[in-house]
C-alpha positions in Angstrom: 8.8 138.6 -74.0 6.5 141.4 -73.1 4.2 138.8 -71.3 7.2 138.0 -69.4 8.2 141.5 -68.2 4.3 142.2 -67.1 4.4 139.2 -65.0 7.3 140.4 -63.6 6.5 143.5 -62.6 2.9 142.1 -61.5 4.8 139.8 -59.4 7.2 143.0 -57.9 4.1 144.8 -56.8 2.4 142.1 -55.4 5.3 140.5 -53.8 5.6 143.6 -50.9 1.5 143.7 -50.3 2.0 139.6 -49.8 4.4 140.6 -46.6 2.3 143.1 -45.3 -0.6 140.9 -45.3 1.6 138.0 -43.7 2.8 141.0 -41.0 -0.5 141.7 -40.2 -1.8 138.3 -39.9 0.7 137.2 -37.6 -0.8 140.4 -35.2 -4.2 139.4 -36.2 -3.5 135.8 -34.5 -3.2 137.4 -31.1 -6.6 136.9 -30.8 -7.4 133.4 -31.9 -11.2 132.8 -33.7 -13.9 132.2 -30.8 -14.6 129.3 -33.2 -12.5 126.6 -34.7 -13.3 125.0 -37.8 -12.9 120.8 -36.9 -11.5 118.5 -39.5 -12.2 114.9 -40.6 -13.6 113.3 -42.9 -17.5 111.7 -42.6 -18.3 107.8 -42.6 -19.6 106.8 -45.6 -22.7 107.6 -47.1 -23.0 110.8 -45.2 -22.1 113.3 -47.7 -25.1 112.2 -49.4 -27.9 113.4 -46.3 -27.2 117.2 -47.4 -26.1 117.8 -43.5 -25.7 121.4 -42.5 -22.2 122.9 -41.4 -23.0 122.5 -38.1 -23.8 118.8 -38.1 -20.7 118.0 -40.2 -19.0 119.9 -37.3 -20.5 118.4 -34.5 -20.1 114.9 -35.9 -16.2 115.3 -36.7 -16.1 116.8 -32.7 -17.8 113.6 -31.6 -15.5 111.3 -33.9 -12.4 113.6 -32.3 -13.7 112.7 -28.7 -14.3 108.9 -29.3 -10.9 108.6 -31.6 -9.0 110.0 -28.5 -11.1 107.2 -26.0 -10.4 104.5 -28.7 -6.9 105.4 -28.8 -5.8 105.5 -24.7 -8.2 102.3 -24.9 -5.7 100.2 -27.6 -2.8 101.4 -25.9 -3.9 99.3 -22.5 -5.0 96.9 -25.0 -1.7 96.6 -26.7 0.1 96.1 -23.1 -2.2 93.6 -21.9 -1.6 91.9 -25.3 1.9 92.0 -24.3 1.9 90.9 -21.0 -0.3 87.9 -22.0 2.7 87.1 -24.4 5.2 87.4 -21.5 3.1 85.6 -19.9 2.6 82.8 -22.1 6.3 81.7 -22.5 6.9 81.7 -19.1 5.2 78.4 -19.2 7.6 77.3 -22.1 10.8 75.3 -21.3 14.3 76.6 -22.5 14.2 74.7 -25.2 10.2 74.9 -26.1 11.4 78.9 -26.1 14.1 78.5 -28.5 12.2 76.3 -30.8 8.8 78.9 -30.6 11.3 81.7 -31.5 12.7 79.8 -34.6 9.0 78.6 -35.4 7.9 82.2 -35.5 11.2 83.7 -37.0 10.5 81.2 -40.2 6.9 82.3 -40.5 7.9 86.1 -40.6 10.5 85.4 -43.6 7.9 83.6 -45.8 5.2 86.4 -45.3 7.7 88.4 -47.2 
């Protein structure tokens, strides 16, 4: 019981310091770092080259930069998909359509 009253009261003095901290943190971020930690994580095997904090950093940068390329790169290639697709059953008959759509409806239920 005596453990639990001194944790208590540990927690009651901290507590206020904790808000002050958080008070002057939030005036502190005015001024944002000149320098921004980048995350990610490292292809593999590259933990194990012992690379400096500033390699890591410039790698997960470079990873960042090509991620956001790759990224406005699949989205044309996801519409061009798409519009091949259109495209494609355009050349179908009404009934070619129908049956496609039935075809492909039965193949998605017995993935499952």
């Amino acid at each position: 019981m005596r453990w639990l009253g001194a944790l208590v009261l540990m927690l009651s003095l901290l507590l206020p310091l904790s808000l002050v901290d958080a008070a002057f943190q939030e005036k502190k971020s005015d001024n944002p770092p000149t320098t921004t930690k980048v995350r990610g994580t490292l292809p593999a095997g590259y933990r194990k080259l012992g690379l400096r904090d500033d390699q890591v950093q410039r790698i997960y940068k470079i990873q960042a930069d090509y991620g956001t390329k790759i990224g406005e790169l699949q989205k044309q290639i996801d519409k061009l998909r798409s519009e091949m697709s259109a495209e494609r059953e355009k050349v179908l008959t009404p009934d070619q359509l129908k049956r496609y759509k039935e075809v492909r409806a039965g193949e998605k239920t017995a993935e499952k």
